[in-house]
N, C-alpha and C positions, 0 to 999 in steps of 0.2 A: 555355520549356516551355508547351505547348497555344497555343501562337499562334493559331491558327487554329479555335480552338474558340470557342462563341457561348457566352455569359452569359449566360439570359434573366435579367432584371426583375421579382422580385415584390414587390408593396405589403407593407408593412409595416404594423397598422394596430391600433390602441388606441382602444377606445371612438369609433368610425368615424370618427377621425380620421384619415389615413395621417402617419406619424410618422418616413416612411423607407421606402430601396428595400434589397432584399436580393440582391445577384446572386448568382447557383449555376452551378457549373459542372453541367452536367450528364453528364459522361463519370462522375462520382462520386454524384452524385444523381439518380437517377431520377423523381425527383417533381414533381407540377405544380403541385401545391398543398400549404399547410403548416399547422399545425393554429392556431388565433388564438383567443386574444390572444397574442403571444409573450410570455415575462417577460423583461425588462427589469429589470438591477439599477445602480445606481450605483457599489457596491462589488466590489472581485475576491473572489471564492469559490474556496477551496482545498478539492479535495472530501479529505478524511480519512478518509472507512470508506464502505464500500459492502457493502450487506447486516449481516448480523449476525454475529458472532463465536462460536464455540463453544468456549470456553474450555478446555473437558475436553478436544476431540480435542488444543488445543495445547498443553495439560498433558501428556499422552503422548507428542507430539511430542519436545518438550525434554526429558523425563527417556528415553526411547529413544536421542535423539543426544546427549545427555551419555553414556550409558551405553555407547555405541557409542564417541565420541570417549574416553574414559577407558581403554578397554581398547585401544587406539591407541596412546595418551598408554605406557599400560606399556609397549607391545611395541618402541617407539619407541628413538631412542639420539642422543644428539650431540647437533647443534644444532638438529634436527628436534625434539628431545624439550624442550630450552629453550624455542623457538616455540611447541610446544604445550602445553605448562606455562604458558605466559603467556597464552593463549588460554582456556583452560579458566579458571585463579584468575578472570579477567575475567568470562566466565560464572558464575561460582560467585558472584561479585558480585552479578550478578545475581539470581540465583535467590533469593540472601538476602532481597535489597530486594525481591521479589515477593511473600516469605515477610510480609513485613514489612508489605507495602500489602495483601497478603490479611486479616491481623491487624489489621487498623483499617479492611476495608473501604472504601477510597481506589480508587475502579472507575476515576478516572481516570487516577491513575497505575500503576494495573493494567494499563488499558489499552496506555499507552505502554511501561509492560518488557515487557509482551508483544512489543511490534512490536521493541523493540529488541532482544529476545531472539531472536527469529527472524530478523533480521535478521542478527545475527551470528554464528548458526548455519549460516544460507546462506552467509555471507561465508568458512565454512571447509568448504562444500562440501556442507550439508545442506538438503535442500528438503522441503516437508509435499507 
């Protein structure tokens, strides 16, 4: 793949030392130049949130597609209605422990049933 395409060469460079070269393809980067000093970390970084959260619209989120999924869950029969009987109690789990970390203001494990609440709302078909 791109055999034949050039790499330029650009200096790398920290406190006017050069510190390294950086090749770029450029069929994807269009750039001659790149903004300095780069950062440089030692550790891998897992990015977790980007932007900020708004809590209320995902509060209406989840009690819509609960509400939604529940009236499903009735109309449902057989084994389809089993599945989503065990899908819901699951969520309903949740919603407790959200209940719960709202009551002790615990914003960090707020934060996480949140994700893992829409997560598994997507996973049965629901998207914000």
């Amino acid at each position: 793949m791109f055999k034949d395409t050039y790499f330029p060469k650009f200096k790398v460079e920290e406190n006017n030392t050069t510190i390294g070269e950086l090749e770029v393809n450029q069929d994807f980067v269009k750039q001659n130049t790149f903004y300095q000093p780069m950062v440089r970390e030692k550790e891998t970084k897992e990015v977790l949130k980007v932007g900020t959260r708004d809590n209320e619209i995902i509060q209406k989120f989840i009690i819509t597609s609960m509400n939604d999924y529940y009236n499903r869950l009735m109309n449902s029969n057989g084994n389809e209605r089993t599945t989503m009987l065990t899908n819901y109690t699951r969520l309903y789990e949740l919603w407790k422990e959200l209940f719960n970390y709202k009551r002790t203001n615990n914003i960090t494990e707020i934060d996480k049933t949140y994700d893992m609440f829409t997560y598994g709302l997507y996973l049965i078909g629901y998207e914000m």
